[in-house]
N, C-alpha and C positions, 0 to 999 in steps of 0.2 A: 591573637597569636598568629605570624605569619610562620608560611613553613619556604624553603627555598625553595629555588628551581631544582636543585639537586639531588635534595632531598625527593620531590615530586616523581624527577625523573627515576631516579633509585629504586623509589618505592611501585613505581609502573612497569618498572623492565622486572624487578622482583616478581610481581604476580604475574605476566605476561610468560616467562620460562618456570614458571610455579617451584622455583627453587624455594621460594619460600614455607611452602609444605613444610610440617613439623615429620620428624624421622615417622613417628606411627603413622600421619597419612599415607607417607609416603611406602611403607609396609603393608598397609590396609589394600594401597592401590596395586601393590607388587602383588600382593597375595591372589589379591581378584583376578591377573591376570593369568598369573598360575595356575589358579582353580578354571578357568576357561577353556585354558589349553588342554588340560586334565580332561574336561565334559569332551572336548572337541576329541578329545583323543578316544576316552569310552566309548562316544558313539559313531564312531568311525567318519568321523565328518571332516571329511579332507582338507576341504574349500577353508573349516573355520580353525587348522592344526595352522595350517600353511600361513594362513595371516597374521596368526598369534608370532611369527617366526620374526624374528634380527634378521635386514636385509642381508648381511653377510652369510648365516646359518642358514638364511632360505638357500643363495648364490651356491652354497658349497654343499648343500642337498643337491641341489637342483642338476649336479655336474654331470651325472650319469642319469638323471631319468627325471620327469615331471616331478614335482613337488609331494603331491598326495600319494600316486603309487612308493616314490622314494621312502616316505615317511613309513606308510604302510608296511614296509619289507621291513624296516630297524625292528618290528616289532616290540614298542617301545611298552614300558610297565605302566598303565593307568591307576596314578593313585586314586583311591574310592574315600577313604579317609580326611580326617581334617589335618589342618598343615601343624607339623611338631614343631615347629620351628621358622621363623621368617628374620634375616638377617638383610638391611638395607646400611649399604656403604656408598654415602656419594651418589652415583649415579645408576649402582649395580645392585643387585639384591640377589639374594640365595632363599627360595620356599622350599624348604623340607619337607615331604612326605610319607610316612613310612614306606611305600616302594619305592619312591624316586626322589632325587632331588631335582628342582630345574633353578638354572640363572638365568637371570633378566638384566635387561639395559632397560632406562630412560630414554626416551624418545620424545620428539615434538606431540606424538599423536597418544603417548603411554607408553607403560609399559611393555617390550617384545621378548619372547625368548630368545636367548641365546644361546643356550645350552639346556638339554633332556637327557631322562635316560642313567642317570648321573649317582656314582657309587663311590664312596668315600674310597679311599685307597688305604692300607696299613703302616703306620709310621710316617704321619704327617705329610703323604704325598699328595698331591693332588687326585682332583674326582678321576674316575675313569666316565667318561660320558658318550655313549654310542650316538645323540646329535649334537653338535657343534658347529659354529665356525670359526671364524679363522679373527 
């Protein structure tokens, strides 16, 4: 059985951007990253909040003061808890925590947050999220 070029190439650019992850990897992996940022948050560990961060949500921290102290002032909710909820759409996923909710983006390196802090609104509106960006 010969397979084509195309097929070759298809199937190498597929695991190369790991699009081909099934949705629960891809959950598994969101989740993990959420749970990190969570530890990173408990333990006041700046250096590992700030990296866990969407270059754009670090940029729009970052506008008024360093990264870590920024962060530090939202005094953001540390869930301690297991995640109630993991929703992964495409490239975005939502871990629910009983304090908090956080969003993440896909990235080349993984999972980053994009959004902490994050509170359902009443009547279908969107989160209220004290970090974000843009």
């Amino acid at each position: 059985m010969r397979l084509s070029t195309g097929w070759l190439l298809a199937g190498t650019l597929c695991l190369a951007v790991s699009g081909c992850a099934t949705v629960g990897e891809r959950a598994e992996a969101a989740e993990a990253a959420a749970r990190a940022f969570e530890r990173a948050l408990r333990s006041s560990d700046g250096v590992g909040t700030c990296d866990a961060l969407a270059p754009a949500t670090r940029e729009e921290l970052e506008a008024e003061a360093p990264c870590a102290p920024a962060l530090a002032a939202l005094g953001l909710p540390a869930a301690t808890g297991p995640a109630e909820r993991v929703d992964v759409y495409g490239s975005q996923a939502r871990v629910a925590f009983a304090q908090d909710s956080v969003f993440l983006a896909s990235f080349p390196d993984g999972w980053r947050v994009t959004a902490a802090g994050c509170t359902p609104q009443p009547g279908g509106r969107p989160y209220h999220c004290e970090l974000k960006g843009d």
